[in-house]
Structures are given as C-alpha cells and as structure tokens.
N, C-alpha and C positions, 0 to 999 in steps of 0.2 A: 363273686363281688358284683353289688348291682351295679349297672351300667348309669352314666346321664348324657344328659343332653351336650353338656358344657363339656365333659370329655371327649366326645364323638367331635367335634367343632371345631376343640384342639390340635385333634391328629393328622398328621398328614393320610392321604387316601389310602396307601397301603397299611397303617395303623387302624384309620377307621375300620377297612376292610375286615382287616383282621377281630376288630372288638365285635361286630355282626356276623362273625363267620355262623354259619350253620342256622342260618335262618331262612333261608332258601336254600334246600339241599344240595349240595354241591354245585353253590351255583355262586361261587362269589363276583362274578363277574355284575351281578344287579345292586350291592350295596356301592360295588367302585363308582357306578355310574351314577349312583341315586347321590353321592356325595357332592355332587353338580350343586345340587339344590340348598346346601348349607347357607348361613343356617336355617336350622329349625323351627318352626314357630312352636312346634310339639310336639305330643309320639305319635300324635293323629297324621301330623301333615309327615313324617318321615314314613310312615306306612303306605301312605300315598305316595310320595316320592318316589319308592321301593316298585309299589304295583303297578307305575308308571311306566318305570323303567321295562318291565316286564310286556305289558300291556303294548308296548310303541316296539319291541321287538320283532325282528322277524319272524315270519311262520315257523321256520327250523328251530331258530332259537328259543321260542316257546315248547316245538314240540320236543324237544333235547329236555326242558326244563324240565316237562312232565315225565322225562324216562328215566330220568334223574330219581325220579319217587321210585322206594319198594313197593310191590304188593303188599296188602292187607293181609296178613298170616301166610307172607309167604315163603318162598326158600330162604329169602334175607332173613327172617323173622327166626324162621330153624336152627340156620347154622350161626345166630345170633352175629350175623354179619350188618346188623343195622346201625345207624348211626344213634349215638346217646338220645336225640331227642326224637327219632320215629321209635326207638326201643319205649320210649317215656309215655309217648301217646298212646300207643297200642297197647301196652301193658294197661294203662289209665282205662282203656276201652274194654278190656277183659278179654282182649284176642290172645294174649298169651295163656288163658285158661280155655281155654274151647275144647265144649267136647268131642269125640271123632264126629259124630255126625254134623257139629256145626264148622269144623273144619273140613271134611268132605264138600259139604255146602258151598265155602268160600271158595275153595280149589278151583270148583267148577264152574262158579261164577265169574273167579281169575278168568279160567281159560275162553271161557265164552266173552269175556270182554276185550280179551287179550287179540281172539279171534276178529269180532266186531273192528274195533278200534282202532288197533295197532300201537298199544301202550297202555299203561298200567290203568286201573281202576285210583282216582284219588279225593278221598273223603277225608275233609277237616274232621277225626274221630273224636276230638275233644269236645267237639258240638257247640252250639248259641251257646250255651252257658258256662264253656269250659270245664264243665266235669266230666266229661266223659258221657258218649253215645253208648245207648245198651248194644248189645250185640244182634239184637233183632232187629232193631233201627236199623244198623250197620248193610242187614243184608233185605233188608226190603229196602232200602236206598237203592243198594248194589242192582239189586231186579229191578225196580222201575227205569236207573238211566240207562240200565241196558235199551231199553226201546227208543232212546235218544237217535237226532239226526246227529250222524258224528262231529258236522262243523260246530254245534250249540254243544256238544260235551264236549271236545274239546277245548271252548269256553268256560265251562262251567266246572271243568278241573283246574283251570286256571283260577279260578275265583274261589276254590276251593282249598288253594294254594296259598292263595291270599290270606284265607283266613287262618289258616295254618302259622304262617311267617306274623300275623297278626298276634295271636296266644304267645309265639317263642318270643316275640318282643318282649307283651307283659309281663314275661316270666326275665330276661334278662334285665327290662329294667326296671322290676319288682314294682308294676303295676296294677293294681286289683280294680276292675270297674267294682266296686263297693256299691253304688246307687243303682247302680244297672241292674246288677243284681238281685239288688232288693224288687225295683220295678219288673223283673224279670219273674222273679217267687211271686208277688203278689197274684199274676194273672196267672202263676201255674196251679196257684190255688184254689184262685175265683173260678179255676176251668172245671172245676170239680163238682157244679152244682149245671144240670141238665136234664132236660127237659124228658120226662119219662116214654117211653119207646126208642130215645138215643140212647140214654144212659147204657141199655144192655147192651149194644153195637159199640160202646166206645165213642160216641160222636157227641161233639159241645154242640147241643142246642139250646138256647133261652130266647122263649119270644113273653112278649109285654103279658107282666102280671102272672104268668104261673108259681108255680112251687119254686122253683128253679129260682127264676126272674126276682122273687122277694125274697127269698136267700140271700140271691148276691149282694141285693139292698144292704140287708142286714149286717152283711159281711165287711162292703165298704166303707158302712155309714161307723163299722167298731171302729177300722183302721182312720178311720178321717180323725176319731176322737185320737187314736193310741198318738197319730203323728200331731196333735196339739193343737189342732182346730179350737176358736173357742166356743163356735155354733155347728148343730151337725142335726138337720131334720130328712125326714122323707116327705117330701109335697104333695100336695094333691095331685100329682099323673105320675107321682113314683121315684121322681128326680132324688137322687139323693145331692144336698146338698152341704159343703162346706165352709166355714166362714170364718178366716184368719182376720184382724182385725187388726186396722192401720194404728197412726202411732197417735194420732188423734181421732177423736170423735164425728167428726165433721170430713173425714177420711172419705173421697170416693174409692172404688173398687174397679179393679181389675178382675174379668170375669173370663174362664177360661174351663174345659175341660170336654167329653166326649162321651157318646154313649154304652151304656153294657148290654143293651140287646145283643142276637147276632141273631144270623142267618141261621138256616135247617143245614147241617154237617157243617157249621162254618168253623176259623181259624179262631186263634185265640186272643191276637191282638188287635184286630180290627177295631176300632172303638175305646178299648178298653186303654190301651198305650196311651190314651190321650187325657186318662182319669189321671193315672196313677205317677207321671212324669212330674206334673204339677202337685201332687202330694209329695213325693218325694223332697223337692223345692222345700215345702212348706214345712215338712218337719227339721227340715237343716234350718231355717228359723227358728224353729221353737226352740231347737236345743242350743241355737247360737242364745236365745232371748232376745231376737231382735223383731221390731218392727218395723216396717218399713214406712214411709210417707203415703202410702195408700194401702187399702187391703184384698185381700183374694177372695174372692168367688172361686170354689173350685166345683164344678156340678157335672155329677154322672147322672147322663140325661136316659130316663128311663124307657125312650123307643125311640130308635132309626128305622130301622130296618121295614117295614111294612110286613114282619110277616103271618100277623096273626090276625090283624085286622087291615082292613084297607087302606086307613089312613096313619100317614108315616107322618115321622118326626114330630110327635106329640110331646116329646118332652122339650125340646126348645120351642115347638110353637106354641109353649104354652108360656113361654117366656117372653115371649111378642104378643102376646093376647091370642094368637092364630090361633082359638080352640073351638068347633062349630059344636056345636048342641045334637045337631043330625047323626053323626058320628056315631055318640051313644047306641044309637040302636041298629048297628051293623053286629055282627052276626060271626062268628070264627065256625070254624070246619066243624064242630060239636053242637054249634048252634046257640052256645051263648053271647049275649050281646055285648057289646063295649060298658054298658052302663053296669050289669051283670057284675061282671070282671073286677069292675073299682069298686064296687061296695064290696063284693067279695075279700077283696084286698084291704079295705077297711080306709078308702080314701075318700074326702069329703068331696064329691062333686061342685057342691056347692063356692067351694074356694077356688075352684080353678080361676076365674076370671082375677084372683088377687096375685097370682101369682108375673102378671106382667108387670116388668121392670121398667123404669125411669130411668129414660136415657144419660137423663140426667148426673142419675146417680152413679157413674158408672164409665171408667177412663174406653174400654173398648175392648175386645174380643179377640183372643186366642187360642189356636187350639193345634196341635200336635197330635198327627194321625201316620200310621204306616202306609209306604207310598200307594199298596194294592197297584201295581203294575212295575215293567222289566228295568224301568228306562235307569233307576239309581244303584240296581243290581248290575247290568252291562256296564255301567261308568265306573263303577267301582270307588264311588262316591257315598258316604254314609249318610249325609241331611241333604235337603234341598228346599227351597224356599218357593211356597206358592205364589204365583202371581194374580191366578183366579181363576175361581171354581166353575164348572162350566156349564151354562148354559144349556138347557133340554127342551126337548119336545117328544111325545111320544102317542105314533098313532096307531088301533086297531084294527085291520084292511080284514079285506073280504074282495078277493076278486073272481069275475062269473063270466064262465065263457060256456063251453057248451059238451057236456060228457058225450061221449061215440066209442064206437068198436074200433079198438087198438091196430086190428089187422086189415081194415075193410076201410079207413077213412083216409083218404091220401094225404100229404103233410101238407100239402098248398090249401085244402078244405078244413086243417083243424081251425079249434077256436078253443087251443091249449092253455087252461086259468095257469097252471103251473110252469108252464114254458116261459110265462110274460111274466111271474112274477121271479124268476132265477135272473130273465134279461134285467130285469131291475134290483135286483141283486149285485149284478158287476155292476150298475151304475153307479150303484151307492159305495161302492169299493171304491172304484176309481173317483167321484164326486169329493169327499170325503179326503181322501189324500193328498188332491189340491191345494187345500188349505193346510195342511202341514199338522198344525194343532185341533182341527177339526174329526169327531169323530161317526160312523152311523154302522147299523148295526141290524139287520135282519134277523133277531134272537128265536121269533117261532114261525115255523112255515110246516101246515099240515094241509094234509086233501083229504077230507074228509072221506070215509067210507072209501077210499081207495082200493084199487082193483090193478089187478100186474095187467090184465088185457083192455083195461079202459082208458081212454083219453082226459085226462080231467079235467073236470067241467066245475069245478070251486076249488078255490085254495084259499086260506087264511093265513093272515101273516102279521109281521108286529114291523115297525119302523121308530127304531130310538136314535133321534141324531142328536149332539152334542157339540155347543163351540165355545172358546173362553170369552166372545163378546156375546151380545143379544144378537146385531148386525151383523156378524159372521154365523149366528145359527139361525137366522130368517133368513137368508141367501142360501144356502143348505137345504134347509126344510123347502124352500119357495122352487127351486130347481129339482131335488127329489119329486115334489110333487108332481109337478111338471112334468116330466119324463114317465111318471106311472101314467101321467093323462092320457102321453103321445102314446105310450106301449099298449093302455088300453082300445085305443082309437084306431090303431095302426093293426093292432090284431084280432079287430073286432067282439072284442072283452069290455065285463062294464066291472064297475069298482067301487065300495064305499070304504072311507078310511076317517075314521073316529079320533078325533082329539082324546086321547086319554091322559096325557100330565105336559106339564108346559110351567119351568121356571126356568126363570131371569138368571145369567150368569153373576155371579160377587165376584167383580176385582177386589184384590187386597188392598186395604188402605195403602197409598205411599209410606205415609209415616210410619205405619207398622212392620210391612215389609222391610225397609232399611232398617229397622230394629234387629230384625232375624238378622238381615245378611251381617252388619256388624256382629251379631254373635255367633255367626258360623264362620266371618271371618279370622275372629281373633280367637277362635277354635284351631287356627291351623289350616284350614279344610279348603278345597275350592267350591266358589262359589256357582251354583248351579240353580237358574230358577225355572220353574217349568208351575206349567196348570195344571187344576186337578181335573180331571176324567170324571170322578166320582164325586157324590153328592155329599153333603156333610153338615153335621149342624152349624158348622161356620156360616154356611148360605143363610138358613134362617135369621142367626142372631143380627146378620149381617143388614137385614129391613131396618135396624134401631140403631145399630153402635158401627164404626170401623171394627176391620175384621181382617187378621191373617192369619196363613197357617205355614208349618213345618212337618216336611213329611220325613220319613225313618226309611231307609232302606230295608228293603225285604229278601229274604232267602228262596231259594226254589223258584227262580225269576220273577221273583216280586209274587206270586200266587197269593191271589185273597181269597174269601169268601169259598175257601178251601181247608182242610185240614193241613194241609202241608204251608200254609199261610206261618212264617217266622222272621223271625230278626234276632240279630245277636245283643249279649247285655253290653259288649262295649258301644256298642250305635245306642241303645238304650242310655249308656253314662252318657254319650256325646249331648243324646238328647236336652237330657238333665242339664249337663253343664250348658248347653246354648238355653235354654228357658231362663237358667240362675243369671247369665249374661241379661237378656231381656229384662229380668225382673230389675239387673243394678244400672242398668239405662237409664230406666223410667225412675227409680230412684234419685239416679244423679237429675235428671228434669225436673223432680216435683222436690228435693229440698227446698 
C-alpha cells in the first residue's frame, strides 16, 4: 500500500514508527524522533527531518547505524539473511549474479575495508538515477574510498545512508522523480559526443566548436524544438538558443540557462544542469498549452570554460556585446585561429555584434548550476540559494633569488625563490580564512630547471584570490601582495606578478534571490544561502539585467570539473520543481 503524508500525521509515533519501518535499517529509533518535526511540508522536508535526526546523533549512535548495514555480497547476502529491502537493491545492482571472480574481488575489498574502518563498506547501490550501479562502478567506488581519511567515510557512509533511506521512501510512497529523470537522461546522452583523443579513454571532453561541440548543438537545439519551443536557432558564437513565447506579443522575457562547453576529463553536469532544468519547465507548458504573462529565453551558451582559446565566456559575452575583434586571431594548441574555427562551423562573424540584448526587453537572469564544491553535500541539504558570485583577481609571479650549491651554501646565506614563495603560501591559507567566505589559491608553483642539490634561484607561481564583494577581494589581493613585498625584501629576493584576470563580484538581485528562497521554501527544504566560489555566466549577464542563481547538490563531495562530478535525479526533480515555483511567482506579479 503506498504510504502518504496525511497518514504519517495521523498516527500516533509508534504507528508512524511503524508505517517507516525499514527505512533506516534497523534503526527505528530515527523515524520516532524525526516525527518531532510533523507536520510535513513534503517528502523532501521529511527526508531531511529523518537525516537530521541521524546527522545531530551521537558518534556511537551513528557508528551502530552504519553496522546496522550488510556488506555488499556478503555473508547476509549468502545465507539470504538480508532484510527485503537490501535483498531488493543488491539484487537491482546484479551483486546476486557475480561471477567468482567478481565476488572474490568484493570479499577482499570487504575485508580490507573492514580492516581500515572498523565497519562495513556502504554504497547507495541503486545510484543518482535509481536503477541500479553496474557492478564495476560498485567496486571501483569500493577501491577509491578505501584511500579515504576514516573520519570523511565515516561521513560519507552516512550520506550514503541517506540516500538509501532516500530511494526506500520513493518506493513506499510511490514517488517517481519523473523530471529529474528525464533532466538526468538528457545529459547522459549529451555525454556521448567528445572530443577525439578522449573519446578512446572514456573521458567527456567538448571545448568551443569541435566536432563534438556542434554535435551537442545539434542535439539540444532537436530537444528544445521536441519540448515545444516555438523559436530554436544556433547564433553566431554557437549559443543555442530557445524561445517560448509569452501570452502576448508585447510579452518581455525571462532569460535563463548555462553552458555545454566543459573542461579536458571534465563531469557531466557542470553547465549542462542549468540548459536542460529549464527545458524541462518549458515542456510541462507546452503540453499543459499554457502561456504564461512573459516568455523564456532558454540559451545553452556555447563557451565557458576557456579551454581551447584564451578568451572565456564568449557565448554570454556575446550577449552583453563583450565580443573584442582581437580574439579572432588567437590560436588553439593546433594553431588554428578563433576566426578559423567559426567560419569552419559555418557562423557569421559578422552578426555577432547583433546578438546583444535590450535590457529592456528582458525581466532578468537566472540560472541553475551544480554547486562544484562539499559545503550542500556535508549539509545534507539538496538546493541552495546564491547570494553572489565572487569576485577574482588573478596574478602571474615569477620570483628571483639567487641558485647555489645545496651542500656548500649555509641557510643564513641563501636567497631561497622557493623558500619565500611556500612562506607565502601559508600566508595566503591563513589570509584567506579570515574572512570566512573569502578564498585564494597558489594553483602552479614550479623551479624551473630544478636540481635535488641546488638552491633555487626562480620559481613561478600563480595567485588566484576570490571574494563575494569587490571590497572584501581588494583587501585580500592588497595584503597578499603586501606580504610577497615584505617576504621579497626581507629575503633578499626580487619578484614580478602580472595581473592576468580581474572580475567584479555579481551579488544576486534581492528581488530575485527572495524568489529562489520562497521556492525552495515551499519545497519543504531548509533554507541555505551561500556564494559562488566559481565563475558563471550569471556574472556576465549580470553587467545588463538582475541576476540569481540556484545551486544542486553534488555527489562525491560536491567534486566538479572531475569525472566523478554527480547529483542525484531527485535533487535534479527538486530543481525542477523550485524553477516551476520561480516561473509561478513571476506569473502571479505580471498578470
């Protein structure tokens, strides 16, 4: 019988108890306590309430919970001592078929985690999508956390637990993310078109304009028409663009979406979550036949990423007019030019300067992107609401001290480039976590021509800092530099550091922002806002129009511009339905 809301509400706590049994394995003590929280606002907020309970637990009590799980194929699994619904997943995962060798495999990985740990190995096996993990999945999961610090998997069986108790819900109370899913297929599809020299490795690559890159085009610009777009072009820089169409003529637009570039080995949803969220939307209109009081812009912007040419974010900068003519003749790893590349791809250069938009025309700017970082993963929080995008500067260093014989020069004589540039290193660590939301970053540090018995006399290095105001990342930047002065000055080393990129932080509109958080409120959900870390076409569009965003929880602690970069299709539905909230805001405002 499927379960509801209005039932659970009804009962007293040992009845509710009872209707969730077996949703946290032998562990009813988490639904008694999660029944505090009645009622419901949804199945959202009671899953939260559930991982709450768990999450604010004691250490014991947590680690009881986890011993409470079977291993993966293991004695339980044998003497068919498992409970109906780990018999249901693992069956679902094909662990009841394994051959000897891949249950040999898992045995040993048992033991060796069992070893490590001191408690079972536990993988949601029904996976992001709920159909069940291959069994290679399974056990190259199983290897990489084995190299985990045990306090983070302990963590991260816990959140794995979660999403376990998560799927047995859906299933009791005959829940189907239906949209998530689809948003979930779309991009497992689109992952299939990559850049040749990945493709053999299995790796999603698409940078601007390849084979690959106009594929995906093609691919999006089908789906835009299939979900009932009534305008659907590719622009001049590649943008594919979609155009639902308000209920009148005279209808401004709502403009919203994200780009399908990615990175060299990058994930699958970076970007791409933030196309196909708002299609989804858009086809639950067409097939409702409704229109609403304004229309959508929905545009997969055809380069973020920087990685095939120098200059980034060319398809929203081309939406602000930001498109320099210079550009054209930069140069990718093969040696053809940006201008090259677009005729090649059969794009009018000539149009680009039409393609910037009238502010006017045009209510404001949204966009839903995956968080790429831990902080909605540890919360165990599925949305979160941007406040603002943060603010950068990035410089090129080069600092010169003086190379000497390693065994022969005494330590009060060097004039060590790489000694001064590590002490400025922990500056920037400790600098940097002062301000709480402030970030910086020493990504490259090499000594050139390095020698194991020399002193080094150059090193090169990079300094990216990061803040969610301008004034909180020019106090950062102005004190980093500062201290490389003193460390220069002080160790008799000299230093040049090159401005290489420098944009203004986007706070979120108010008025937009409080849009989100009412639709992630009445989602059930608690309300969590935080800044983005990461750059985003938000920032651009963000020169012309108000501009918010919504970020997705991520799997594998939030991991981006990674392969192992995921999210589940129920955080994907949540998506969904928080944007359909957003879009009937703005509706009830502009009737």
């Amino acid at each position: 019988m499927t379960l509801t809301l209005a039932q659970l509400h009804s009962a007293d706590v040992a009845e509710a108890t009872q209707l969730l049994d077996g949703i946290y394995e032998h562990s009813p003590w988490i639904a008694a306590q999660a029944m505090s929280e009645r009622p419901f606002k949804s199945l959202a907020h009671l899953k939260h309430a559930m991982a709450t309970v768990v999450n604010t637990a004691s250490a014991q009590a947590q680690l009881d919970l986890i011993r409470a799980h079977p291993e993966l194929a293991g004695k339980a699994m044998v003497s068919k001592s498992l409970t109906a619904e780990s018999t249901h997943e693992q069956s679902k995962a094909g662990l009841t078929q394994c051959t000897p060798e891949e249950f040999a495999r898992i045995q040993q990985l048992n033991a060796d985690y069992n070893a490590r740990f001191g408690h079972p190995f536990i993988l949601a096996v029904r996976g992001a999508r709920g159909t069940g993990l291959s069994k290679q999945e399974i056990i190259d999961t199983f290897a990489r956390r084995l190299e985990n610090h045990p306090d983070f998997e302990r963590a991260e069986a816990l959140r794995n637990i979660h999403r376990i108790a998560e799927i047995r819900l859906n299933d009791k109370f005959g829940v189907e993310p239906t949209l998530g899913n689809d948003v979930w297929d779309w991009q497992e599809r689109l992952s299939q078109h990559t850049d040749p020299g990945y493709e053999e490795l299995g790796q999603l690559t698409v940078t601007y304009l390849t084979d690959a890159h106009r594929a995906c085009a093609q691919r999006i610009s089908h789906w835009m028409r299939d979900c009932g777009f009534d305008e659907v072009e590719i622009d001049a820089v590649g943008n594919v663009v979609g155009r639902y169409k308000g209920a009148h003529d005279n209808a401004r637009y709502l403009i919203t979406g994200s780009h399908y570039d990615t990175v060299r080995n990058g994930g699958k949803y970076d970007g791409r979550l933030g196309i196909f969220v708002p299609m989804a939307c858009v086809r639950e209109l067409h097939r409702e036949n409704r229109r609403l009081p304004f229309g959508m812009e929905v545009v997969a912007f055809a380069e973020e990423e920087g990685q095939r040419y120098k200059a980034t974010f060319l398809g929203s900068g081309a939406l602000i007019g930001d498109f320099r003519n210079e550009w054209l003749d930069q140069k990718d790893a093969d040696g053809i030019t940006l201008r090259e590349a677009m005729q090649h791809a059969g794009l009018c250069i000539d149009d680009i300067p039409r393609l910037k938009r009238n502010a006017a025309d045009y209510l404001g700017f949204v966009e839903v992107h995956i968080e790429q970082g831990p902080v909605l993963n540890e919360l165990d929080i599925p949305l979160g609401v941007v406040t603002s995008i943060n603010g950068g500067q990035r410089y090129v260093c080069e600092m010169t001290g003086m190379a000497s014989h390693a065994g022969t020069t005494p330590m009060n004589r060097r004039r060590d480039a790489a000694v001064g540039v590590a002490e400025l290193a922990l500056y920037v660590e400790q600098r940097a976590a002062q301000d709480g939301d402030s970030v910086a970053t020493i990504g490259q540090l090499n000594v050139p021509n390095g020698s194991i018995n020399v002193v080094p006399g150059r090193c090169l290095f990079s300094l990216d800092m990061r803040a969610p105001t301008n004034a909180q990342r020019d106090a950062l930047v102005a004190d980093i530099l500062a201290r490389l002065d003193e460390i220069a000055r002080r160790r008799g080393l000299h230093y040049k550091a090159e401005l290489a990129m420098s944009a203004s932080a986007a706070p979120s509109a108010p008025e937009w922002q409080r849009r989100w958080e009412n639709a992630v409120d009445a989602l059930g959900l608690p309300l969590f806002r935080m800044p983005s870390g990461a750059g985003h076409d938000a920032m651009k569009i963000h020169e012309i129009l108000p501009q918010a965003m919504l970020f997705v929880r991520g799997l594998n602690s939030g991991i981006s511009h990674n392969p192992l970069e995921s999210t589940t299709s129920d955080d994907m539905q949540l998506a969904v339905d928080a944007f359909s909230h957003l879009l009937e805001q703005l509706a009830r405002e502009h009737a």
